[in-house]
Backbone as numpy.savetxt, mean C-alpha at the origin, in Angstrom:
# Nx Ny Nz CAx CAy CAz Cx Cy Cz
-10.71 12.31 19.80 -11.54 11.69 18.76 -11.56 10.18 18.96
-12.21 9.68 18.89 -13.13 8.08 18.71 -12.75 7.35 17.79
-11.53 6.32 16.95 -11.14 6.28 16.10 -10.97 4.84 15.65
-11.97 4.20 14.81 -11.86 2.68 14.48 -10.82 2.40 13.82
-10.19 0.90 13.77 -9.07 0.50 12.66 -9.81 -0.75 12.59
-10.09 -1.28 11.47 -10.71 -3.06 11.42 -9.35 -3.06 10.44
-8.72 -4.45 11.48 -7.26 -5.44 10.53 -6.57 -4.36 11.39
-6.31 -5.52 12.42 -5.14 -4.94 13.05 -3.35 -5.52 13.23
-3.18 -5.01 11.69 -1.45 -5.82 10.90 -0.71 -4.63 10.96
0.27 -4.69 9.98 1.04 -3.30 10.01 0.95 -2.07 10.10
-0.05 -1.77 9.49 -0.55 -0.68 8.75 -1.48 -0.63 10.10
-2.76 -1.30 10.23 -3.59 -0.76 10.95 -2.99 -0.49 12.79
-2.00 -1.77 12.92 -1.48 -1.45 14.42 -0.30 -0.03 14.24
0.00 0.00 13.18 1.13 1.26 13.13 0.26 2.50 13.37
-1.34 2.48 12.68 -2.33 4.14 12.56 -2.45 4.03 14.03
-2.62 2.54 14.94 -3.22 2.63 16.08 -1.92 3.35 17.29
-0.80 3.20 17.49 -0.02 3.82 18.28 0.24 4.69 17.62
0.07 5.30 16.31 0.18 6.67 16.28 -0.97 7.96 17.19
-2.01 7.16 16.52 -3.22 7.78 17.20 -3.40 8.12 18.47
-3.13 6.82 19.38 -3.41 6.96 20.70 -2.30 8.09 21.07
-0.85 8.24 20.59 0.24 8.93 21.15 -0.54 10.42 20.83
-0.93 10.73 19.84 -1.95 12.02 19.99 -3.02 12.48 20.61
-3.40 11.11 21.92 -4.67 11.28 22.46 -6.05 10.95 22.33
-5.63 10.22 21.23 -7.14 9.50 20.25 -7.46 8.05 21.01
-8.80 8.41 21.25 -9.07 6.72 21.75 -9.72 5.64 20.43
-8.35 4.89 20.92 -8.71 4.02 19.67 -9.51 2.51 19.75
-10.55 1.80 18.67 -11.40 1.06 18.92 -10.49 0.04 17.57
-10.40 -0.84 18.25 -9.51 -1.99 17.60 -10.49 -3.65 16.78
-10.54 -3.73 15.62 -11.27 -5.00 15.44 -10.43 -6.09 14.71
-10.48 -7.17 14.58 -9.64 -8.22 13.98 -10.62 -9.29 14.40
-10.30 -10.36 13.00 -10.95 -12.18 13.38 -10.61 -12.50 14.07
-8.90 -12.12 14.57 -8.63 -13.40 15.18 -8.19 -12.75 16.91
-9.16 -13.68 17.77 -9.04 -13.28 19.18 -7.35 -13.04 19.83
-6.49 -13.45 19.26 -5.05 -13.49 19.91 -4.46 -12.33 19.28
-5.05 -11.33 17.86 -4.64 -10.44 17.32 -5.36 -9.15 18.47
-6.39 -9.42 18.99 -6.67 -8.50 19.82 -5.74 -8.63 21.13
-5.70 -9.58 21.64 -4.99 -9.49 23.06 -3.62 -8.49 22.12
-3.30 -9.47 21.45 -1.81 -8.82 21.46 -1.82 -6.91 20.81
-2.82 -6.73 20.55 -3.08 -5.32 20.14 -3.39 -4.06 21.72
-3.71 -5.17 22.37 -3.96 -4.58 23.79 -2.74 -4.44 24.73
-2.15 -5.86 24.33 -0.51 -5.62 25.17 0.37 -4.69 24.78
0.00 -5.12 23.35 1.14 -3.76 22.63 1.20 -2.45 22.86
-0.32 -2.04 23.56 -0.34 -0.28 23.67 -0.83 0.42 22.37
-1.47 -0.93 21.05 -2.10 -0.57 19.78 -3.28 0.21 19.83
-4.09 -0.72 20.99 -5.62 0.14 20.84 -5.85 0.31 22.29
-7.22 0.89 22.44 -7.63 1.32 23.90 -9.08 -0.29 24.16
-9.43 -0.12 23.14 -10.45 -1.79 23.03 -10.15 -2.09 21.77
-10.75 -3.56 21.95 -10.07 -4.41 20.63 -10.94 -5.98 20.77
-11.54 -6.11 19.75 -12.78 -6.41 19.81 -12.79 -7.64 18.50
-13.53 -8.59 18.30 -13.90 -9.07 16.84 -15.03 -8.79 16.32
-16.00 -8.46 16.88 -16.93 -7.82 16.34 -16.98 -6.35 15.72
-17.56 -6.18 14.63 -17.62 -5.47 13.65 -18.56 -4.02 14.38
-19.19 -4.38 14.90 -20.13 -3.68 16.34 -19.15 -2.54 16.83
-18.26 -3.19 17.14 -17.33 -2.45 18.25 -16.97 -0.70 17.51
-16.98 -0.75 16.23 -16.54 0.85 15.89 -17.86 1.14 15.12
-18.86 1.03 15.94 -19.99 1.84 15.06 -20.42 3.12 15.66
-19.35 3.53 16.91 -19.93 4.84 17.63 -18.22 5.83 17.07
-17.65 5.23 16.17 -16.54 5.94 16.12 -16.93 7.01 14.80
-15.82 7.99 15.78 -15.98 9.12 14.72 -15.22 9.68 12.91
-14.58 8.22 12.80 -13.47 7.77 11.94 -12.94 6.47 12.04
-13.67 5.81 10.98 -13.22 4.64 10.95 -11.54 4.24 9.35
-10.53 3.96 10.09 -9.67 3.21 9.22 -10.43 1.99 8.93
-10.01 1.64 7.31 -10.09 -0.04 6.92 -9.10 -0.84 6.68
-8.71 -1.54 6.96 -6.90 -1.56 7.32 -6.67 -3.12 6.45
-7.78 -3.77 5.95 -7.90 -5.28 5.70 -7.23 -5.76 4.38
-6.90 -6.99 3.87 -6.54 -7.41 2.82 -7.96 -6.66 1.68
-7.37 -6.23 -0.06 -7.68 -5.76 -0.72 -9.25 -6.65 -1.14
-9.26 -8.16 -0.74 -9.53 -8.61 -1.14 -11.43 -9.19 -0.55
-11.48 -8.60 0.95 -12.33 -8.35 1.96 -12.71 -6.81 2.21
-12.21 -6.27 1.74 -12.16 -4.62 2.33 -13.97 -4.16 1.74
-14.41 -3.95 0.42 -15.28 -4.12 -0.10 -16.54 -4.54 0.83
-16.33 -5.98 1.15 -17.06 -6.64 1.86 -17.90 -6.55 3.63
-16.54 -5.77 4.11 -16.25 -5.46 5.47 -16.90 -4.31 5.97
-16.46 -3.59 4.96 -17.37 -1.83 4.86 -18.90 -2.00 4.90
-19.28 -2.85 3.85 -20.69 -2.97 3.73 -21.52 -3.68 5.10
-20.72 -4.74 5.76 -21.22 -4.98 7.06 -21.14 -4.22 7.63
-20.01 -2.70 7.81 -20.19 -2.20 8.65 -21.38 -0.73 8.66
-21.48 -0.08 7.64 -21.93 0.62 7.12 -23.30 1.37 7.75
-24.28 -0.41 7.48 -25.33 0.02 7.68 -25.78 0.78 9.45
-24.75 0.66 10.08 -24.91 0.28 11.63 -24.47 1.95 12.03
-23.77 2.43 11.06 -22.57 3.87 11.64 -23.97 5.37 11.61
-23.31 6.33 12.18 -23.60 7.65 11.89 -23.63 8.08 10.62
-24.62 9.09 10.54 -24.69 9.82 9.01 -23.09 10.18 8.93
-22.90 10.70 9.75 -21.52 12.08 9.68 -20.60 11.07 10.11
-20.58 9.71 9.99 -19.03 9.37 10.26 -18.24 8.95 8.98
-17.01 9.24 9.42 -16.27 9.36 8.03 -15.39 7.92 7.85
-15.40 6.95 6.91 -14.98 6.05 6.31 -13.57 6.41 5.44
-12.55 5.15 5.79 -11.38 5.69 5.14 -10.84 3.94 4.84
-10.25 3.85 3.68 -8.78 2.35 3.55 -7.76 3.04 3.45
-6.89 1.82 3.67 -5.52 1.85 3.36 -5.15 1.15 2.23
-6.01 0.73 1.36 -5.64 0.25 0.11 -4.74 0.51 -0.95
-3.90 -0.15 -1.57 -2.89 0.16 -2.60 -3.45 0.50 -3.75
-4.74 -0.08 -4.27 -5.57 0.63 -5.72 -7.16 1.08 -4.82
-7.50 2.21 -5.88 -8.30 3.15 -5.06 -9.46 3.00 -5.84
-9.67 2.92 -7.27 -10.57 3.13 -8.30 -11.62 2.32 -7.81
-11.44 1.00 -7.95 -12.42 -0.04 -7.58 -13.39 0.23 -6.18
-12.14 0.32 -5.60 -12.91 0.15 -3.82 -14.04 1.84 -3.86
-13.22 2.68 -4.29 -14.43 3.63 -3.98 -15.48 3.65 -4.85
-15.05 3.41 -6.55 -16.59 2.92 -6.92 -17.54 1.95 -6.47
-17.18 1.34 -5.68 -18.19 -0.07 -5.09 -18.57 0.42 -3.82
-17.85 1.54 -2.62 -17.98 1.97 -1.95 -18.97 3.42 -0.97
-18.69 4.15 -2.23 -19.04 5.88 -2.37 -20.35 5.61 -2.53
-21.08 4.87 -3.49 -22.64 5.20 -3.13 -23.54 4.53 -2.06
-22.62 3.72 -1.39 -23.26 3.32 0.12 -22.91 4.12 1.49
-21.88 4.63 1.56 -20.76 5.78 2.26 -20.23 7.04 1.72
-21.48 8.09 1.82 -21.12 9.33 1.15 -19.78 10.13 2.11
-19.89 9.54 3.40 -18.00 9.93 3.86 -17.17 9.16 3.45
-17.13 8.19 2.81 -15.66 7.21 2.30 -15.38 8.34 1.59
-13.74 8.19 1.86 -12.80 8.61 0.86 -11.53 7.39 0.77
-11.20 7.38 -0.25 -10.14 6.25 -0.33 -8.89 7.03 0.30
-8.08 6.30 0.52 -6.90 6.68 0.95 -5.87 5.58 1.05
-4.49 5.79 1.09 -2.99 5.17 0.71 -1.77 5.59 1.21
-1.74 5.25 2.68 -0.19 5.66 3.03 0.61 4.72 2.48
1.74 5.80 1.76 2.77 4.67 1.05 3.56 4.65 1.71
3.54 3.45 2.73 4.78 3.35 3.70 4.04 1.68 4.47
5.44 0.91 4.56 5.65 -0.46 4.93 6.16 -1.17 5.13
6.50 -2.69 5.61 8.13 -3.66 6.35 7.46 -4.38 5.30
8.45 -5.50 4.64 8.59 -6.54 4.16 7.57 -7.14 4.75
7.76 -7.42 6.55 6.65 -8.22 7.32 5.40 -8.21 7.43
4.90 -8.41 8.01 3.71 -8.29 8.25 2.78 -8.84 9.50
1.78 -8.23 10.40 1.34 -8.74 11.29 1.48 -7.40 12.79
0.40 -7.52 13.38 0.26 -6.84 14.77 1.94 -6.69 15.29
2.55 -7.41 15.30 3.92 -7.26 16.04 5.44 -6.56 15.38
4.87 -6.48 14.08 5.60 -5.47 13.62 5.01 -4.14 13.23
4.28 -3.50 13.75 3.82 -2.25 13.76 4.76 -1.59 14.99
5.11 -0.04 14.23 5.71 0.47 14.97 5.30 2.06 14.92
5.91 3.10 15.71 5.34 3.99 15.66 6.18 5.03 14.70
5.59 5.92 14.28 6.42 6.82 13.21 6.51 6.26 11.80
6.00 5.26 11.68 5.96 4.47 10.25 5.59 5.44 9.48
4.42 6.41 9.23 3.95 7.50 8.27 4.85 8.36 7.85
5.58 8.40 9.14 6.19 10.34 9.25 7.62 10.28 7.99
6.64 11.74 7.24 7.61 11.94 6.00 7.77 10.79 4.68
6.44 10.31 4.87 5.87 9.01 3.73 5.13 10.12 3.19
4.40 9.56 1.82 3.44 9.98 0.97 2.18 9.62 1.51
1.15 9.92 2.05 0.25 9.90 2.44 -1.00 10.15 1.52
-1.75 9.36 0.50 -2.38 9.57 -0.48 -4.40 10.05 -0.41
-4.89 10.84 -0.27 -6.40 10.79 -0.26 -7.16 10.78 -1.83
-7.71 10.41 -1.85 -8.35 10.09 -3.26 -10.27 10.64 -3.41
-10.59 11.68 -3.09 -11.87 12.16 -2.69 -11.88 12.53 -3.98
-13.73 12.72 -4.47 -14.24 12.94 -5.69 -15.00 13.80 -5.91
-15.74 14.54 -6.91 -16.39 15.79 -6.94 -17.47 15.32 -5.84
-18.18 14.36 -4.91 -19.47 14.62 -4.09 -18.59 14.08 -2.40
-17.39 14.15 -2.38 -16.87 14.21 -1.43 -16.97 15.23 -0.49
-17.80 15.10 0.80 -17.67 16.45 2.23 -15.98 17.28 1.85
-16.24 18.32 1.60 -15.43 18.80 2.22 -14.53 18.39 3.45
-16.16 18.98 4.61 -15.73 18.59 6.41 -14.96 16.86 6.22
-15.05 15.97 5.56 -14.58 14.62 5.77 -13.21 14.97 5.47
-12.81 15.19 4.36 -11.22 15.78 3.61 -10.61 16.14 4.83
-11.41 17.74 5.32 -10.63 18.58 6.19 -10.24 17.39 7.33
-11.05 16.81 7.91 -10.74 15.49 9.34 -9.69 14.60 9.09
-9.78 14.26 7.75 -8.92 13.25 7.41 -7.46 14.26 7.20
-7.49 15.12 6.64 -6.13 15.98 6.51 -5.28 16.03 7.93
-6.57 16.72 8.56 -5.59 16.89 9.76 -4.98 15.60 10.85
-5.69 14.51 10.58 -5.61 13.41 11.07 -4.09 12.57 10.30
-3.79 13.18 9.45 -3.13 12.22 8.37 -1.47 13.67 8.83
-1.95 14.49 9.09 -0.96 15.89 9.42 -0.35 15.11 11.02
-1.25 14.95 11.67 -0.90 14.42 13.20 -0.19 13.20 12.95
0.11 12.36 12.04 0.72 10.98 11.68 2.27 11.51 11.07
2.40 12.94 10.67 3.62 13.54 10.29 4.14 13.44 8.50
2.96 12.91 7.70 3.22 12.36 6.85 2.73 13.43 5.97
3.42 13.34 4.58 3.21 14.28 3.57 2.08 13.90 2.75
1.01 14.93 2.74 -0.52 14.62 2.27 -0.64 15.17 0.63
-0.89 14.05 0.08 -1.50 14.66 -1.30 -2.92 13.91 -1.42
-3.37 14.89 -2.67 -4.71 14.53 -3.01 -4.66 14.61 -4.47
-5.28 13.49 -5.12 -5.62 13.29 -6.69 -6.85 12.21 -6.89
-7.31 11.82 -7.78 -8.36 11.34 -8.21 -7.81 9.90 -7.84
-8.98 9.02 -7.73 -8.67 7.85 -7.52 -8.20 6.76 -8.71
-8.56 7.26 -10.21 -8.01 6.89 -11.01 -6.51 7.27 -11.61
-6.23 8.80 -10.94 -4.68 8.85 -11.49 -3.28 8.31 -10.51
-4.57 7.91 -9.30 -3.87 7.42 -7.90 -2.98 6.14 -8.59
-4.42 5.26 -9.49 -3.58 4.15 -9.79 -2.86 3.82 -10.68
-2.84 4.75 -11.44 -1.65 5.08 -12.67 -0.39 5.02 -12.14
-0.25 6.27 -11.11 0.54 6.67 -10.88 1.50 5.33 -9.93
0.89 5.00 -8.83 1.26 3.62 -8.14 1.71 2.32 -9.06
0.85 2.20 -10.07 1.48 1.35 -11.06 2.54 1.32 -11.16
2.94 2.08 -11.65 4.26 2.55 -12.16 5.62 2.47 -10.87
5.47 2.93 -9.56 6.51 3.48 -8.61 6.17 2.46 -7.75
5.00 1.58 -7.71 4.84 0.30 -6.54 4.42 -0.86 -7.61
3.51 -0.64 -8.26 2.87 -2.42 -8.67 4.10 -2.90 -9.52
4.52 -1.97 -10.30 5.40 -2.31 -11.36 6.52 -3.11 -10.94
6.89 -1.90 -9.86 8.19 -2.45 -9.39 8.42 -4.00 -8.68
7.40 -4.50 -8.17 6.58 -5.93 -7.58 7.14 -6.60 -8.43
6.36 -6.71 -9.92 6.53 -7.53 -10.93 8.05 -7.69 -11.73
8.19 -6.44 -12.00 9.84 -6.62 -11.98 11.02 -7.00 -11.39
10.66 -7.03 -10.32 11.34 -7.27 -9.48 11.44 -8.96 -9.11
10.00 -9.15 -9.07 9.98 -11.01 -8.60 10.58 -11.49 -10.45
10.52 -10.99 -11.14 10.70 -11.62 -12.55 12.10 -11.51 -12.84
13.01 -10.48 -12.27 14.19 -10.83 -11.70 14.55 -12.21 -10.95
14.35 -12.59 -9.98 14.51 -13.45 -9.09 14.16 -14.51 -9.90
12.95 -14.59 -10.71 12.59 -15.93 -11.48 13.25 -16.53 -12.47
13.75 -15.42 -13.27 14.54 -15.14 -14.67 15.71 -15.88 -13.64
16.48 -15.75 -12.91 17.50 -16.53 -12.64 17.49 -17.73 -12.43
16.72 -18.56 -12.14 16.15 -19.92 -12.02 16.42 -20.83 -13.69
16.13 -19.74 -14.82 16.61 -20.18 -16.07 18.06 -20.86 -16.25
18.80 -20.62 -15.17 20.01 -20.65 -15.44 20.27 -22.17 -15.31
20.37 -23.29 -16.38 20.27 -24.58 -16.30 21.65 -25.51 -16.07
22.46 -24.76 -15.76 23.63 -25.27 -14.47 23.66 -25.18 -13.15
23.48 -26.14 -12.63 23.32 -26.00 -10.60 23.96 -25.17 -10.17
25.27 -25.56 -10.89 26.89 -25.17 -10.36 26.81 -24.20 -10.25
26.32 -23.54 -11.47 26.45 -21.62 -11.96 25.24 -20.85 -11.10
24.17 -21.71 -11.00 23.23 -20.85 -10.35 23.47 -20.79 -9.03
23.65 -21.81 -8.23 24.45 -21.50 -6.89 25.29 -20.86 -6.47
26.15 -20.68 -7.67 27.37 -20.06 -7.45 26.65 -18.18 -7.26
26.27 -18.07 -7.97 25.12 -16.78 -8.49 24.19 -16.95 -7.41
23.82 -17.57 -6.74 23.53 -17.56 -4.95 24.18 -17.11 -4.11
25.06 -17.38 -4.28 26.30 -17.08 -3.11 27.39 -15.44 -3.48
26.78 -15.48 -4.83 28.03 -13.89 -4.91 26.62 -12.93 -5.28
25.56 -13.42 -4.73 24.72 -12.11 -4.97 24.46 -10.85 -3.51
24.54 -9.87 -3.67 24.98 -8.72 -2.78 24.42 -7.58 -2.15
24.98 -6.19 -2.81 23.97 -5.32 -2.26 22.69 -5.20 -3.53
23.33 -4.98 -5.07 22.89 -4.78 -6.17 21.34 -5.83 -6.31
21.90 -6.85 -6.01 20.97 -8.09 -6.25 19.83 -7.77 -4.78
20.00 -7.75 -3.64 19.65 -7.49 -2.66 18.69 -6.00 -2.76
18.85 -5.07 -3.56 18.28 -3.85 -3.14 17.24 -4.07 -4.21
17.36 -5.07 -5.81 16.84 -4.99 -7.05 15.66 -6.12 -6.34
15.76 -6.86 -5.71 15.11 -7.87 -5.64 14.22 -8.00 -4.13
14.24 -7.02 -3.49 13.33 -6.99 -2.26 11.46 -6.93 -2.30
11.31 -6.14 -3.39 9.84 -5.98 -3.00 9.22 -7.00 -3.72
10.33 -7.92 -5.00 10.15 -9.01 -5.37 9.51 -10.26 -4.80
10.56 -10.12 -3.50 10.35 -11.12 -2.47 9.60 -10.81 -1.62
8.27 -10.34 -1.63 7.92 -9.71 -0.32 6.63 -10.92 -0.27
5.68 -10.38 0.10 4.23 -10.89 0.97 3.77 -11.73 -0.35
3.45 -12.91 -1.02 2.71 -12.78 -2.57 1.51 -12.62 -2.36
0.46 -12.78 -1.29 -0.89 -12.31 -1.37 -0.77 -10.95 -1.75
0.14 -9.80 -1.34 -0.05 -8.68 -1.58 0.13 -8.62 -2.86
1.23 -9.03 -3.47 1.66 -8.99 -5.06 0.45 -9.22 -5.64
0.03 -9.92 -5.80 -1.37 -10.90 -6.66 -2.20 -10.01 -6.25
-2.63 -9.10 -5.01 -3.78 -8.28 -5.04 -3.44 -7.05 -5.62
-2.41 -6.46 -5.68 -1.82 -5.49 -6.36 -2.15 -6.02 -7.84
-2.25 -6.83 -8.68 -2.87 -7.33 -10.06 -4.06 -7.28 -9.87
-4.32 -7.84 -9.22 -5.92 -8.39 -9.55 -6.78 -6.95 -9.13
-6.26 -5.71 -8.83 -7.60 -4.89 -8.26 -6.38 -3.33 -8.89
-5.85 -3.66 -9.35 -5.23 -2.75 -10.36 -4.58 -3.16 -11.78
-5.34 -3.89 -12.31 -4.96 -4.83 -13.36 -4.70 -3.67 -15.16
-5.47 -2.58 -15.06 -5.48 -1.85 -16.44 -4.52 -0.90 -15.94
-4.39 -0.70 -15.22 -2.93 0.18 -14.71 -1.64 -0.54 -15.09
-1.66 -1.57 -14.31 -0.87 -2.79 -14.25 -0.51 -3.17 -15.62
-1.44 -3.22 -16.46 -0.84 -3.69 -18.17 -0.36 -2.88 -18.35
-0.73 -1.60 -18.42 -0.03 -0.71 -19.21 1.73 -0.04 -18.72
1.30 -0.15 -17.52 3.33 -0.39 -17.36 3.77 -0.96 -17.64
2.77 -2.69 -17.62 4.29 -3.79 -18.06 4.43 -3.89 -19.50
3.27 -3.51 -20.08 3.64 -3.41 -21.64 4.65 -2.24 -22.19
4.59 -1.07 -21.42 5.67 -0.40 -21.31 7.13 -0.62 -21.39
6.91 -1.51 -20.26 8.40 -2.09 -19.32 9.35 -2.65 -20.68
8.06 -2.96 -20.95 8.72 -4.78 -22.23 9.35 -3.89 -22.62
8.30 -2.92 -23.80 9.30 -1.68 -25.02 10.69 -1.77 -24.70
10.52 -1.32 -23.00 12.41 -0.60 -23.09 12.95 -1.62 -22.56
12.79 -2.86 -22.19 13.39 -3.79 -22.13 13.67 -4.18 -23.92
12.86 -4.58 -24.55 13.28 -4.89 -25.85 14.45 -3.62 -26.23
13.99 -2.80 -26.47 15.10 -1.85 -27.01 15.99 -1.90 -26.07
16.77 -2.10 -24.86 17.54 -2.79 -24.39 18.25 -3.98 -24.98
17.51 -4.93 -25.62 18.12 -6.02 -26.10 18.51 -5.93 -27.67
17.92 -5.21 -28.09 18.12 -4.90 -29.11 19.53 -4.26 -29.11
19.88 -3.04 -28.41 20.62 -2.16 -28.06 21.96 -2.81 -27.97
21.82 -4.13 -27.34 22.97 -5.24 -27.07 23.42 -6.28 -28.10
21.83 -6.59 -28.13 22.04 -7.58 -29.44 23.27 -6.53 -30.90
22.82 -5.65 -31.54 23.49 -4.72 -32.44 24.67 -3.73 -31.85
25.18 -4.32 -30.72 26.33 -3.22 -29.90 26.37 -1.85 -29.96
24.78 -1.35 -30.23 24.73 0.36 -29.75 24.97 0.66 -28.55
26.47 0.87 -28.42 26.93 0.72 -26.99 26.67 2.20 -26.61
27.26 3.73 -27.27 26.76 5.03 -27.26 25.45 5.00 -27.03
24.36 4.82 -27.69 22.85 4.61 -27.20 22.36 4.23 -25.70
22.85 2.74 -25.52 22.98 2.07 -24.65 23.18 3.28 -23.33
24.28 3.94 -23.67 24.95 4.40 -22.74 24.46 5.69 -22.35
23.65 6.55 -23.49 22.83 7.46 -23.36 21.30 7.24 -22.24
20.94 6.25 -22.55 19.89 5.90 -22.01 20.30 5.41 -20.36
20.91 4.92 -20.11 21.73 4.90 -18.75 22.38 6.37 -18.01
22.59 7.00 -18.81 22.78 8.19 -18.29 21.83 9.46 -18.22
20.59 8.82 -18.30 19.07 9.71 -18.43 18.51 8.88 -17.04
18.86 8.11 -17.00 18.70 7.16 -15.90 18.75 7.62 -14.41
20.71 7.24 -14.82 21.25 8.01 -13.52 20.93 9.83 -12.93
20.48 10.35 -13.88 19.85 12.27 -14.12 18.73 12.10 -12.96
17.78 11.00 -14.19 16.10 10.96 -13.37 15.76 10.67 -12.25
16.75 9.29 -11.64 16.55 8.91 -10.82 16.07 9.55 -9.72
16.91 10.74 -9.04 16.27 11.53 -8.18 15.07 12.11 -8.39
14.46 11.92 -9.37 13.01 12.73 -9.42 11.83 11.45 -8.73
12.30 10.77 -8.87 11.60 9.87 -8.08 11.77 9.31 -6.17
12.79 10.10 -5.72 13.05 9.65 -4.49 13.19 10.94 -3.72
């Protein structure tokens, strides 16, 4: 199969050595001319191109781009492709992009492998990144069938565990287990900055560990990604953090009035649940 990626960073150089290792010839696009060489050295794509041209004979195109161009990118490419070729992102919110998408590209389907490095860029793509991730498709009642079935098996050859739900419960659900965790997490890291002794906060620099280290990673990650994770999942996004607050307040509350039994109940529903999420 014939297989475009436009944005060739983590995600899109990771689909690209998966692909080719299955035999897929892959058609590589990016702005920037040194992201192609190095997509070519790497063994990412088979051509690799800046022009938008270059995957209009493919039989599956990935959209691999910031949340914030993706929209934009499709529509240049669009007009140029096959009836029957099938359109796909890698986007973290799904709602938006396929309503702006689907009635120009009756093969788009949104899609979301949840799997990623802190880093970012052509040179940290690696292979096996998918395998045994959540692999998300988001197709709607006028979705091909035949597109689903291509993309299934395409997303099966990457080793990764495939679900399918609506593109609106996609972003509910992500809210909650990715955007949320973003915001909580950097508001950790910020909330310590309050601390209006040098002495103490440095000190609280230096003895922070695994706890602080495991709570505070996706905190620290990319902030263009953070901020597009708001801005293009934003009614999802409130409604967890208005959530969040609740049981944070009843938390403080909980402390403030030493319902330490309570306290302690709720921590131990915690430690139960936890595995239902991992």
């Amino acid at each position: 199969m014939r297989i475009g990626i436009v944005g060739l960073g983590l995600i899109g150089g990771s689909l690209g050595l998966d692909f080719r290792d299955q035999g897929h010839f892959v058609v590589g696009v990016s702005r920037q001319p040194h992201t192609c060489d190095r997509s070519l050295a790497l063994g990412v794509v088979d051509e690799a191109s800046v022009d938008l041209k270059a995957v209009q004979d493919c039989e599956v195109i990935f959209l691999c781009t910031p949340l914030n161009v993706l929209v934009k990118t499709a529509l240049a490419i669009v007009p140029d492709l096959k009836e029957e070729t099938i359109v796909t992102d890698v986007g973290s919110a799904k709602t938006t992009i396929v309503e702006a998408l689907e009635p120009h590209c009756p093969n788009f389907i949104g899609g979301h492998p949840m799997a990623g490095k802190a880093e970012r860029g052509i040179d940290v793509a690696q292979r096996g990144l998918f395998a045994n991730n959540p692999y998300v498709l988001t197709p709607t009642a006028t979705t091909p069938p035949k597109a689903i079935e291509t993309l299934r098996h395409l997303i099966d050859q990457l080793q990764a565990r495939y679900y399918t739900c609506s593109p609106e419960q996609h972003d509910r659900a992500v809210a909650w287990i990715s955007h949320l965790p973003v915001m909580v997490s950097a508001s950790l890291i910020e909330s310590c900055f309050q601390e209006t002794d040098p002495a103490v906060l440095h000190l609280a620099q230096n003895l922070a560990s695994s706890g602080f280290r495991d709570t505070s990673r996706v905190g620290g990650g990319v902030p263009e990604l953070g901020r597009l994770m708001a801005e293009y999942n934003s009614t999802a996004l409130l409604y967890s953090l208005y959530a969040y607050r609740q049981v944070l307040d009843r938390f403080i509350q909980q402390v403030e009035t030493q319902q330490w039994p309570a306290l302690e109940a709720v921590l131990e529903h915690c430690e139960t649940h936890r595995p239902d999420f991992l």
